[in-house]
N, C-alpha and C positions, 0 to 999 in steps of 0.2 A: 151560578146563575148566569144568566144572557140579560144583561143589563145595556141600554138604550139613553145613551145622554143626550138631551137635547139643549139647546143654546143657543141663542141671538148672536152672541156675542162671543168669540172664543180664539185662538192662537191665530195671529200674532198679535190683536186686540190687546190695548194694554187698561188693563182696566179691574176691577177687583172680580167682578163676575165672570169674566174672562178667566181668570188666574185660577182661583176654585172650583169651576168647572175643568182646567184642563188637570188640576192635581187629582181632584176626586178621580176624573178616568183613569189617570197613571197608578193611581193606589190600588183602587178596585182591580184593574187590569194583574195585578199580582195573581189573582188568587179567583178570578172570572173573566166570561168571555165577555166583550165590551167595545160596545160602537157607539160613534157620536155622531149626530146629523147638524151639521152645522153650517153656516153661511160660505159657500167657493170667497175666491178670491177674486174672481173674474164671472163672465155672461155663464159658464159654460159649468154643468155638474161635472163631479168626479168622484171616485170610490177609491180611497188609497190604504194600503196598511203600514199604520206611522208608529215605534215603540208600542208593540204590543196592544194597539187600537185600531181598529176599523173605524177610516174618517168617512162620514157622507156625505162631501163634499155638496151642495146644494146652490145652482148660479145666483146669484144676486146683483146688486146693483150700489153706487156706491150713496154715502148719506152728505146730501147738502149741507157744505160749510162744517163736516165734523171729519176732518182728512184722516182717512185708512180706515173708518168705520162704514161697515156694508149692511143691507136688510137685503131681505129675500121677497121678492114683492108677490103679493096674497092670492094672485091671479094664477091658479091651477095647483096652486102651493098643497091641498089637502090630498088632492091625488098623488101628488109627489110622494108625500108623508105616509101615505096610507100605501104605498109599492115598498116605500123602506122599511115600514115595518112588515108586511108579506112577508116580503124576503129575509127579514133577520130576525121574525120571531119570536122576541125579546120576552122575556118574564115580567119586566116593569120596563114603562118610560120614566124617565126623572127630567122632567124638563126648569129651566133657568129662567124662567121669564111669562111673562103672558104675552109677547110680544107677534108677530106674524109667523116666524117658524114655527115655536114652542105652542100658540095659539091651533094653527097646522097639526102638528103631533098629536095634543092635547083630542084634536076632534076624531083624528083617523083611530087615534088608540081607542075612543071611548067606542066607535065603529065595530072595529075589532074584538071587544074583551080583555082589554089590555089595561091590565093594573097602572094608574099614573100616581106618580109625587113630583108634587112641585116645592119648586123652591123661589122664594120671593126676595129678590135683592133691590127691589123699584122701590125710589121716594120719587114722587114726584118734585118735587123741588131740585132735583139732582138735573130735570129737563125746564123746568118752568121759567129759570137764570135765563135763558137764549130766546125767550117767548118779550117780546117788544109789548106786555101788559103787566101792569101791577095791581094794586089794591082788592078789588071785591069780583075782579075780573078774573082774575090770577088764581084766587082763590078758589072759584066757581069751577074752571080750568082742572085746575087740582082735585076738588071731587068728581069730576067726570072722571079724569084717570084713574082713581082709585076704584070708582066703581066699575072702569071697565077691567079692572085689573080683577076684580072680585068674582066678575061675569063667567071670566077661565078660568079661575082657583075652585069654582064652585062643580065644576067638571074634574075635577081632581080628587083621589080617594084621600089624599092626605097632602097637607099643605105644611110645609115648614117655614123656618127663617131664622138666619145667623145667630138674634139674642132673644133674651125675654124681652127687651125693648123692641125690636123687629117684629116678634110676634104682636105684643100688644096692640101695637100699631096699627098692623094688617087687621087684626080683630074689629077695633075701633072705629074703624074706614071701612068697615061694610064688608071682610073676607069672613069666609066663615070658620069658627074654630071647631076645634080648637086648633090654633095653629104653635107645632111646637117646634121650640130652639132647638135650632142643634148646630152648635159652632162652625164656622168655615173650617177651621183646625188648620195646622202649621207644620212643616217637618222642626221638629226640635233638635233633629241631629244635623240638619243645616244652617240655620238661626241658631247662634249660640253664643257665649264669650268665649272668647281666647284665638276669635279670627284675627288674622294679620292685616292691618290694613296699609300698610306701606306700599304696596303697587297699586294698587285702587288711589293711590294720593298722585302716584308719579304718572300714570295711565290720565287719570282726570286733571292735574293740576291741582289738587288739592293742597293747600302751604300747610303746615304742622303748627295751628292753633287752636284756642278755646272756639268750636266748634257747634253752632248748634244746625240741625239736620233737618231736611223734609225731605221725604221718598214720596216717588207718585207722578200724576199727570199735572200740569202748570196750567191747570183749568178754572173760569171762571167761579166753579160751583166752590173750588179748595178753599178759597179767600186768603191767599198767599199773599194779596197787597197788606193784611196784618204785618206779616214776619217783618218785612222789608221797613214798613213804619217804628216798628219794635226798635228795629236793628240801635238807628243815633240813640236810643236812651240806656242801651246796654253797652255801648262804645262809650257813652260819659263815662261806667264804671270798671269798663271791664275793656282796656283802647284796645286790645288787639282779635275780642268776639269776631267771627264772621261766620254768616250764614252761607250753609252750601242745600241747592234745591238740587235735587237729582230726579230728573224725568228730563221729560220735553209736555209742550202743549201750545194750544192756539196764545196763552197769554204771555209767553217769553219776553215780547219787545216792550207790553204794558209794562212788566213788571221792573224791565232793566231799566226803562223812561221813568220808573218812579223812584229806583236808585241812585239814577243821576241827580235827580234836581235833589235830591236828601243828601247826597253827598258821601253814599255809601257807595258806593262802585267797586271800587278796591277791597271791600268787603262783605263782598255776595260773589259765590261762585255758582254760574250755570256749567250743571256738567252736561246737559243733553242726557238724550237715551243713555240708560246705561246696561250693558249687555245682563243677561237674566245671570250669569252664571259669576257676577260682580257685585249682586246686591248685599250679600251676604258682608262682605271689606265694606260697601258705604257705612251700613251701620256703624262697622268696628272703627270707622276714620270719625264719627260722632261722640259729644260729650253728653248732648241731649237732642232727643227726638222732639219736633212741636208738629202738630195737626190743627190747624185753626180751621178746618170741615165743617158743617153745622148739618151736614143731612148723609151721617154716615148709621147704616146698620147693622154694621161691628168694626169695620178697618182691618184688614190686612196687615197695611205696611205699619198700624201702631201695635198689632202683636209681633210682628218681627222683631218692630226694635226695641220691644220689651222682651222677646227671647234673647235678643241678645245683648241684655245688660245694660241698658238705656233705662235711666229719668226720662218720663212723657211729659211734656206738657199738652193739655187739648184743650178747646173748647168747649166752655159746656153748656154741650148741647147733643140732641138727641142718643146712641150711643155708647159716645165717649167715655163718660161717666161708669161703665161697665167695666172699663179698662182702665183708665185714669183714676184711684183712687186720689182723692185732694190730700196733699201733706203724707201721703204714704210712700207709694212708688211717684207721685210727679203729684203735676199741680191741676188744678185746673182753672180757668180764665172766662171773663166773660164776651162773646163771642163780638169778636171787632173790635176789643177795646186793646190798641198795643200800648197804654201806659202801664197795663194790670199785667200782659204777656210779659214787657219789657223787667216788669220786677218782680218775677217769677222768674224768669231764665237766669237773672242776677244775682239768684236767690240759689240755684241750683250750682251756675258756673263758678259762683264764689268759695262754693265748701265743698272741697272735692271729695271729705269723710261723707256727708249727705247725700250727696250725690252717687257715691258708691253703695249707700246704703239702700239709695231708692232703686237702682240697677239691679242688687239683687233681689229687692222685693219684685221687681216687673219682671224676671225669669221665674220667680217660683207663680207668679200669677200669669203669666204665660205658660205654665206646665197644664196648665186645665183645659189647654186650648189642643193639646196634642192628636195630628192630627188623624193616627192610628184610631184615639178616641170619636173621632168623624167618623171614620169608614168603618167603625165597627157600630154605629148607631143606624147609617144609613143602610148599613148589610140587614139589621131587625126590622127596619121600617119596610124595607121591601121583599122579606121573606114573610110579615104578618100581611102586609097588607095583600101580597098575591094569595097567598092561602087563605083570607077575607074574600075577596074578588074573586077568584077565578068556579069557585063553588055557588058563587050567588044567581048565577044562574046568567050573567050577562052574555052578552053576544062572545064566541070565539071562535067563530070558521075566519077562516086566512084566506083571502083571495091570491093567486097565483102571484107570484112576482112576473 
Protein backbone atom coordinates (compact mmCIF):
# COMPACT_ATOMS: atom_id res chain seq x y z
CA UNK A 1 0.00 0.00 0.00
CA UNK A 2 1.00 3.94 -0.51
CA UNK A 3 0.28 4.93 3.08
CA UNK A 4 0.41 8.87 3.96
CA UNK A 5 1.30 9.75 7.65
CA UNK A 6 0.28 12.90 8.85
CA UNK A 7 1.51 14.67 12.14
CA UNK A 8 1.68 17.99 14.02
CA UNK A 9 4.35 16.97 15.73
CA UNK A 10 7.17 14.51 14.64
CA UNK A 11 11.34 14.09 14.60
CA UNK A 12 13.18 15.85 16.24
CA UNK A 13 9.92 16.64 18.59
CA UNK A 14 10.44 14.85 21.60
CA UNK A 15 7.30 13.91 22.73
CA UNK A 16 5.27 10.56 22.91
CA UNK A 17 3.22 11.47 19.53
CA UNK A 18 6.14 12.37 17.90
CA UNK A 19 7.95 9.06 18.74
CA UNK A 20 4.93 6.72 17.52
CA UNK A 21 4.39 8.40 14.55
CA UNK A 22 7.90 8.28 13.52
CA UNK A 23 8.12 4.26 14.45
CA UNK A 24 4.91 3.46 12.91
CA UNK A 25 6.48 5.01 9.43
CA UNK A 26 9.96 3.16 9.92
CA UNK A 27 7.73 -0.30 10.51
CA UNK A 28 5.34 0.24 7.84
CA UNK A 29 8.18 1.43 5.55
CA UNK A 30 9.55 -2.29 5.74
CA UNK A 31 7.07 -3.93 3.76
CA UNK A 32 5.15 -0.27 2.02
CA UNK A 33 5.61 2.74 0.16
CA UNK A 34 5.32 5.67 2.83
CA UNK A 35 5.25 9.40 3.22
CA UNK A 36 4.88 11.73 6.00
CA UNK A 37 3.67 15.37 5.80
CA UNK A 38 4.89 16.93 8.56
CA UNK A 39 5.82 20.46 10.12
CA UNK A 40 9.82 21.78 8.09
CA UNK A 41 11.94 23.04 10.51
CA UNK A 42 12.18 26.40 9.19
CA UNK A 43 9.76 29.22 6.82
CA UNK A 44 10.66 27.13 3.94
CA UNK A 45 8.95 23.48 2.51
CA UNK A 46 11.04 20.63 1.50
CA UNK A 47 10.57 16.97 0.13
CA UNK A 48 13.43 14.83 1.39
CA UNK A 49 13.87 10.91 1.17
CA UNK A 50 15.09 9.93 4.91
CA UNK A 51 15.48 5.73 5.83
CA UNK A 52 13.17 4.53 3.60
CA UNK A 53 10.29 7.57 3.98
CA UNK A 54 9.41 10.35 1.86
CA UNK A 55 9.41 13.48 4.24
CA UNK A 56 6.94 16.46 3.35
CA UNK A 57 8.63 18.75 4.69
CA UNK A 58 5.81 21.53 5.15
CA UNK A 59 7.19 25.53 6.35
CA UNK A 60 5.96 26.40 9.58
CA UNK A 61 6.49 28.74 12.30
CA UNK A 62 7.90 28.28 15.73
CA UNK A 63 5.34 27.77 19.13
CA UNK A 64 5.37 30.68 21.66
CA UNK A 65 7.20 29.81 25.02
CA UNK A 66 7.16 25.89 24.00
CA UNK A 67 11.13 25.93 22.59
CA UNK A 68 11.73 23.45 19.22
CA UNK A 69 7.99 22.90 19.01
CA UNK A 70 6.70 24.39 15.44
CA UNK A 71 2.82 24.53 13.77
CA UNK A 72 2.24 25.00 10.37
CA UNK A 73 -0.17 28.04 10.31
CA UNK A 74 -3.84 27.43 8.51
CA UNK A 75 -3.55 30.05 5.97
CA UNK A 76 -3.26 28.14 2.41
CA UNK A 77 -2.38 25.07 4.48
CA UNK A 78 -5.45 22.97 2.69
CA UNK A 79 -4.13 23.68 -0.69
CA UNK A 80 -0.70 22.55 0.37
CA UNK A 81 -2.27 19.33 1.62
CA UNK A 82 -4.51 18.79 -1.22
CA UNK A 83 -1.06 19.04 -3.98
CA UNK A 84 0.69 16.37 -1.52
CA UNK A 85 -1.77 14.24 -1.69
CA UNK A 86 -2.21 14.77 -5.85
CA UNK A 87 1.12 13.99 -6.17
CA UNK A 88 1.48 10.96 -3.76
CA UNK A 89 -1.65 9.40 -4.18
CA UNK A 90 -1.86 7.46 -1.12
CA UNK A 91 -4.43 4.51 -0.42
CA UNK A 92 -5.20 5.99 3.15
CA UNK A 93 -4.17 9.20 5.23
CA UNK A 94 -3.48 8.26 8.99
CA UNK A 95 -3.20 11.31 10.43
CA UNK A 96 -1.96 12.17 14.50
CA UNK A 97 -3.80 14.76 15.59
CA UNK A 98 -6.79 17.23 14.86
CA UNK A 99 -4.55 19.79 14.95
CA UNK A 100 -3.87 22.61 11.59
CA UNK A 101 -1.71 20.00 9.49
CA UNK A 102 -3.58 16.92 10.17
CA UNK A 103 -6.85 19.16 10.26
CA UNK A 104 -5.45 20.29 6.57
CA UNK A 105 -5.05 16.54 5.36
CA UNK A 106 -8.18 15.49 7.01
CA UNK A 107 -10.10 18.14 4.68
CA UNK A 108 -8.07 17.80 1.30
CA UNK A 109 -8.33 13.96 1.64
CA UNK A 110 -12.00 13.97 2.20
CA UNK A 111 -11.90 16.41 -1.27
CA UNK A 112 -10.16 13.84 -2.80
CA UNK A 113 -11.81 10.18 -2.00
CA UNK A 114 -9.27 9.52 0.28
CA UNK A 115 -9.71 6.94 2.84
CA UNK A 116 -8.62 8.65 6.51
CA UNK A 117 -7.65 7.10 10.07
CA UNK A 118 -7.06 9.04 12.85
CA UNK A 119 -5.38 8.62 15.75
CA UNK A 120 -6.13 10.62 18.85
CA UNK A 121 -3.17 11.19 21.39
CA UNK A 122 -5.00 14.95 22.70
CA UNK A 123 -6.02 15.44 26.42
CA UNK A 124 -6.63 18.50 26.77
CA UNK A 125 -5.21 19.06 30.20
CA UNK A 126 -1.69 18.04 28.69
CA UNK A 127 -2.33 22.01 27.14
CA UNK A 128 -4.75 23.48 29.73
CA UNK A 129 -1.42 23.46 32.62
CA UNK A 130 0.09 26.79 30.48
CA UNK A 131 -3.42 28.51 30.16
CA UNK A 132 -3.17 31.34 33.32
CA UNK A 133 -7.20 30.01 34.10
CA UNK A 134 -8.62 27.47 36.61
CA UNK A 135 -11.70 26.43 37.99
CA UNK A 136 -15.19 26.43 35.76
CA UNK A 137 -13.20 28.46 33.11
CA UNK A 138 -10.58 25.87 32.48
CA UNK A 139 -13.04 23.52 32.37
CA UNK A 140 -15.34 25.17 29.95
CA UNK A 141 -11.90 25.62 27.82
CA UNK A 142 -11.56 21.88 28.06
CA UNK A 143 -14.82 21.06 26.42
CA UNK A 144 -14.36 23.38 23.66
CA UNK A 145 -11.29 21.48 22.77
CA UNK A 146 -12.57 18.35 22.81
CA UNK A 147 -15.35 19.12 20.82
CA UNK A 148 -13.19 20.82 18.40
CA UNK A 149 -11.29 17.72 18.40
CA UNK A 150 -14.63 15.72 17.74
CA UNK A 151 -15.43 18.19 14.72
CA UNK A 152 -12.23 16.57 12.65
CA UNK A 153 -12.42 12.90 13.91
CA UNK A 154 -16.11 13.15 12.70
CA UNK A 155 -14.40 13.61 9.11
CA UNK A 156 -12.58 10.46 9.64
CA UNK A 157 -13.58 6.82 8.38
CA UNK A 158 -12.22 5.52 11.56
CA UNK A 159 -10.89 6.96 14.59
CA UNK A 160 -8.51 5.04 16.95
CA UNK A 161 -6.47 5.69 20.33
CA UNK A 162 -3.67 4.06 22.27
CA UNK A 163 -5.98 2.26 25.22
CA UNK A 164 -9.46 1.25 26.14
CA UNK A 165 -9.07 4.16 28.37
CA UNK A 166 -8.12 6.67 25.39
CA UNK A 167 -10.82 5.40 23.57
CA UNK A 168 -13.55 5.71 26.21
CA UNK A 169 -12.62 9.00 26.78
CA UNK A 170 -12.65 10.32 23.21
CA UNK A 171 -16.21 8.65 23.17
CA UNK A 172 -17.46 10.41 26.23
CA UNK A 173 -16.18 13.89 25.05
CA UNK A 174 -18.30 13.92 22.18
CA UNK A 175 -15.94 11.73 19.30
CA UNK A 176 -17.78 9.56 17.69
CA UNK A 177 -17.32 5.81 18.03
CA UNK A 178 -16.73 3.63 17.93
CA UNK A 179 -13.44 4.55 18.67
CA UNK A 180 -10.89 1.55 18.80
CA UNK A 181 -7.49 0.86 20.82
CA UNK A 182 -4.89 -0.13 19.33
CA UNK A 183 -1.63 0.14 21.36
CA UNK A 184 1.42 2.64 20.34
CA UNK A 185 3.43 -0.96 20.49
CA UNK A 186 7.15 -0.95 21.24
CA UNK A 187 10.26 -2.75 19.67
CA UNK A 188 10.67 -5.61 22.20
CA UNK A 189 14.04 -6.47 20.72
CA UNK A 190 15.25 -3.08 21.70
CA UNK A 191 13.69 -2.59 25.18
CA UNK A 192 14.60 -5.56 26.91
CA UNK A 193 16.70 -6.95 29.96
CA UNK A 194 20.07 -7.83 29.87
CA UNK A 195 21.10 -4.22 28.53
CA UNK A 196 24.55 -2.91 29.90
CA UNK A 197 24.29 0.05 31.50
CA UNK A 198 27.71 0.91 32.58
CA UNK A 199 28.61 3.65 29.88
CA UNK A 200 25.13 5.20 29.97
CA UNK A 201 26.40 5.84 33.92
CA UNK A 202 29.97 6.99 32.78
CA UNK A 203 28.67 9.08 29.57
CA UNK A 204 25.71 10.73 32.01
CA UNK A 205 27.35 10.70 35.48
CA UNK A 206 25.39 8.32 36.89
CA UNK A 207 26.99 6.96 40.58
CA UNK A 208 26.09 3.01 40.92
CA UNK A 209 23.20 3.38 43.50
CA UNK A 210 19.57 2.30 44.52
CA UNK A 211 18.25 4.14 41.74
CA UNK A 212 14.89 5.13 41.11
CA UNK A 213 14.20 6.64 37.16
CA UNK A 214 12.04 8.92 35.17
CA UNK A 215 12.43 9.09 31.17
CA UNK A 216 10.59 11.90 29.35
CA UNK A 217 10.15 15.75 29.06
CA UNK A 218 10.92 17.91 32.57
CA UNK A 219 7.34 19.38 31.74
CA UNK A 220 4.91 21.09 33.80
CA UNK A 221 2.13 18.67 32.77
CA UNK A 222 4.65 15.36 34.22
CA UNK A 223 4.32 16.66 37.90
CA UNK A 224 7.97 15.74 38.52
CA UNK A 225 7.97 18.35 41.72
CA UNK A 226 6.23 14.83 43.32
CA UNK A 227 9.53 12.65 42.65
CA UNK A 228 11.86 15.25 44.21
CA UNK A 229 9.46 15.84 47.45
CA UNK A 230 9.32 11.94 47.64
CA UNK A 231 13.00 11.70 47.45
CA UNK A 232 13.95 13.07 51.88
CA UNK A 233 11.41 10.21 52.98
CA UNK A 234 13.05 7.49 50.95
CA UNK A 235 16.69 8.87 52.01
CA UNK A 236 15.37 8.33 55.83
CA UNK A 237 15.21 4.57 54.85
CA UNK A 238 17.11 3.90 52.26
CA UNK A 239 20.44 6.98 52.65
CA UNK A 240 22.00 6.30 49.53
CA UNK A 241 18.30 6.26 47.01
CA UNK A 242 18.82 8.86 44.27
CA UNK A 243 16.71 9.91 41.60
CA UNK A 244 17.93 10.31 38.12
CA UNK A 245 15.31 12.33 35.62
CA UNK A 246 16.47 11.86 31.98
CA UNK A 247 15.10 14.43 29.40
CA UNK A 248 15.37 17.97 29.35
CA UNK A 249 12.37 20.58 29.63
CA UNK A 250 11.13 24.12 30.40
CA UNK A 251 10.91 22.90 34.24
CA UNK A 252 14.71 21.87 34.90
CA UNK A 253 15.77 25.10 37.17
CA UNK A 254 11.98 24.58 39.09
CA UNK A 255 12.80 21.49 39.90
CA UNK A 256 16.75 21.65 40.83
CA UNK A 257 15.37 25.05 43.24
CA UNK A 258 13.23 22.55 44.76
CA UNK A 259 16.17 20.15 45.60
CA UNK A 260 17.99 22.53 46.96
CA UNK A 261 15.91 23.90 49.60
CA UNK A 262 15.04 19.85 50.43
CA UNK A 263 18.26 19.22 50.64
CA UNK A 264 18.57 16.69 48.10
CA UNK A 265 20.93 17.95 45.40
CA UNK A 266 23.55 15.35 45.80
CA UNK A 267 20.85 13.01 45.12
CA UNK A 268 19.00 13.84 41.89
CA UNK A 269 20.83 13.45 38.82
CA UNK A 270 19.84 15.79 35.71
CA UNK A 271 21.17 14.03 32.70
CA UNK A 272 19.68 16.45 29.97
CA UNK A 273 18.74 15.09 26.58
CA UNK A 274 19.75 11.96 26.24
CA UNK A 275 20.70 10.67 22.65
CA UNK A 276 17.71 8.32 21.23
CA UNK A 277 20.16 5.39 20.68
CA UNK A 278 20.97 5.63 24.93
CA UNK A 279 17.54 5.21 26.04
CA UNK A 280 17.61 1.63 26.07
CA UNK A 281 21.13 1.69 29.07
CA UNK A 282 19.00 4.51 31.04
CA UNK A 283 16.45 1.97 31.80
CA UNK A 284 18.99 -0.75 32.48
CA UNK A 285 21.12 1.84 34.96
CA UNK A 286 17.21 1.89 36.86
CA UNK A 287 16.00 -0.27 39.93
CA UNK A 288 12.56 1.38 39.40
CA UNK A 289 10.65 3.37 36.90
CA UNK A 290 8.09 6.21 38.63
CA UNK A 291 5.47 8.31 36.21
CA UNK A 292 3.65 10.60 38.48
CA UNK A 293 1.66 11.97 34.91
CA UNK A 294 -2.08 12.44 35.49
CA UNK A 295 -3.13 12.95 31.74
CA UNK A 296 -1.33 10.20 29.91
CA UNK A 297 -3.27 7.88 27.13
CA UNK A 298 -1.00 5.06 27.44
CA UNK A 299 2.99 6.14 28.12
CA UNK A 300 5.58 5.14 26.15
CA UNK A 301 8.47 5.66 28.27
CA UNK A 302 6.23 3.26 31.10
CA UNK A 303 6.11 0.49 28.52
CA UNK A 304 9.78 0.62 27.97
CA UNK A 305 10.77 0.37 31.25
CA UNK A 306 8.44 -2.41 31.84
CA UNK A 307 9.98 -4.07 28.68
CA UNK A 308 12.86 -3.84 30.27
CA UNK A 309 12.42 -5.36 33.45
CA UNK A 310 11.51 -2.43 35.77
CA UNK A 311 8.91 -2.33 38.94
CA UNK A 312 6.46 0.94 37.77
CA UNK A 313 5.41 2.89 40.14
CA UNK A 314 2.51 5.53 38.57
CA UNK A 315 -0.18 7.54 39.34
CA UNK A 316 -3.40 6.77 39.47
CA UNK A 317 -4.74 8.23 37.21
CA UNK A 318 -6.08 8.26 33.77
CA UNK A 319 -4.11 5.38 31.90
CA UNK A 320 -1.69 4.37 34.07
CA UNK A 321 -3.72 1.99 35.69
CA UNK A 322 -3.49 -0.10 32.33
CA UNK A 323 0.09 -0.58 32.83
CA UNK A 324 0.54 -0.23 36.49
CA UNK A 325 -1.09 -3.12 37.91
CA UNK A 326 -1.10 -2.34 41.98
CA UNK A 327 0.91 -4.91 43.96
CA UNK A 328 1.71 -6.97 40.75
CA UNK A 329 4.32 -5.45 38.47
CA UNK A 330 4.52 -1.96 40.68
CA UNK A 331 2.37 0.11 42.62
CA UNK A 332 0.22 2.62 42.26
CA UNK A 333 -0.09 6.09 44.24
CA UNK A 334 -2.42 8.70 44.57
CA UNK A 335 -1.58 11.49 42.25
CA UNK A 336 0.65 14.33 44.15
CA UNK A 337 0.78 12.67 47.28
CA UNK A 338 4.77 11.88 47.84
CA UNK A 339 4.30 10.41 51.37
CA UNK A 340 2.30 7.40 49.57
CA UNK A 341 5.09 7.54 46.39
CA UNK A 342 7.69 7.82 49.10
CA UNK A 343 6.59 4.21 50.71
CA UNK A 344 5.99 2.54 47.70
CA UNK A 345 9.59 3.14 46.17
CA UNK A 346 10.72 1.87 49.83
CA UNK A 347 8.74 -0.71 49.48
CA UNK A 348 10.16 -1.88 46.08
CA UNK A 349 13.89 -0.66 46.85
CA UNK A 350 13.92 -2.63 50.01
CA UNK A 351 13.29 -6.22 48.55
CA UNK A 352 15.18 -6.70 45.62
CA UNK A 353 13.45 -10.64 45.57
CA UNK A 354 9.97 -8.28 44.91
CA UNK A 355 11.31 -6.25 42.96
CA UNK A 356 12.66 -8.84 40.56
CA UNK A 357 9.55 -10.26 40.66
CA UNK A 358 7.58 -7.33 39.68
CA UNK A 359 10.35 -6.57 36.64
CA UNK A 360 9.43 -9.75 35.17
CA UNK A 361 5.74 -9.55 35.50
CA UNK A 362 6.13 -5.88 33.56
CA UNK A 363 8.04 -7.60 30.58
CA UNK A 364 5.60 -10.25 30.15
CA UNK A 365 2.79 -7.41 30.33
CA UNK A 366 4.89 -5.42 28.12
CA UNK A 367 4.79 -8.33 25.49
CA UNK A 368 1.11 -7.30 24.59
CA UNK A 369 2.36 -4.22 23.57
CA UNK A 370 4.61 -5.64 20.71
CA UNK A 371 5.02 -3.47 18.36
CA UNK A 372 4.91 -5.84 15.07
CA UNK A 373 1.32 -6.33 16.85
CA UNK A 374 0.70 -2.39 15.96
CA UNK A 375 1.54 -2.46 12.56
CA UNK A 376 -0.12 -5.43 11.89
CA UNK A 377 -3.51 -4.01 13.34
CA UNK A 378 -3.03 -0.78 11.51
CA UNK A 379 -2.07 -2.69 8.14
CA UNK A 380 -6.22 -4.23 8.68
CA UNK A 381 -7.62 -1.10 9.55
CA UNK A 382 -6.40 0.50 6.42
CA UNK A 383 -6.84 -2.19 3.92
CA UNK A 384 -10.86 -2.61 5.37
CA UNK A 385 -11.41 0.60 5.59
CA UNK A 386 -10.06 1.61 1.77
CA UNK A 387 -11.89 -1.26 0.29
CA UNK A 388 -15.12 0.38 2.60
CA UNK A 389 -14.29 3.95 1.07
CA UNK A 390 -13.11 3.80 -2.00
CA UNK A 391 -16.50 1.73 -3.55
CA UNK A 392 -18.89 4.10 -1.70
CA UNK A 393 -18.95 6.14 -4.20
CA UNK A 394 -16.98 9.23 -2.76
CA UNK A 395 -15.10 11.74 -4.75
CA UNK A 396 -11.69 10.30 -6.31
CA UNK A 397 -10.43 12.30 -9.41
CA UNK A 398 -6.71 13.64 -8.31
CA UNK A 399 -6.02 16.96 -9.39
CA UNK A 400 -2.61 17.51 -10.95
CA UNK A 401 0.21 17.95 -8.65
Amino acid sequence: MRILIGADTYAPDVNGASYFAQRLAAALAVTHEVHVAVPARSAESRTAFRDGIVEHRIRSLPVVRRKGFRFCAPVGLVTTARQILAHVRPDVVHVQSHFFLCRALVTAANQLGIPVVATNHFMPENLSHYLPVRGELRDRIQRWAWADAARVFARADVVTAPTPYAAALAESSGVAGPVLPISCGLDLSRFRTGTSATRFRMKYRVPQRPTIAYVGRLDLEKNLGVLIRALPGVRRRISDAQLVLVGAGEQRRRLESLAHRLGVTDAVVFTGFVDDADLPAAYAAADVFVNAGTAELQSLVTLEAMASGLPVIGAHASALPHLVHDGHNGYLFPPGDDIALADRLVAVLSDHTRARTMGVRSRALAGHHDLAATVAAFETVYADTSERVRPAGRRTELVPA
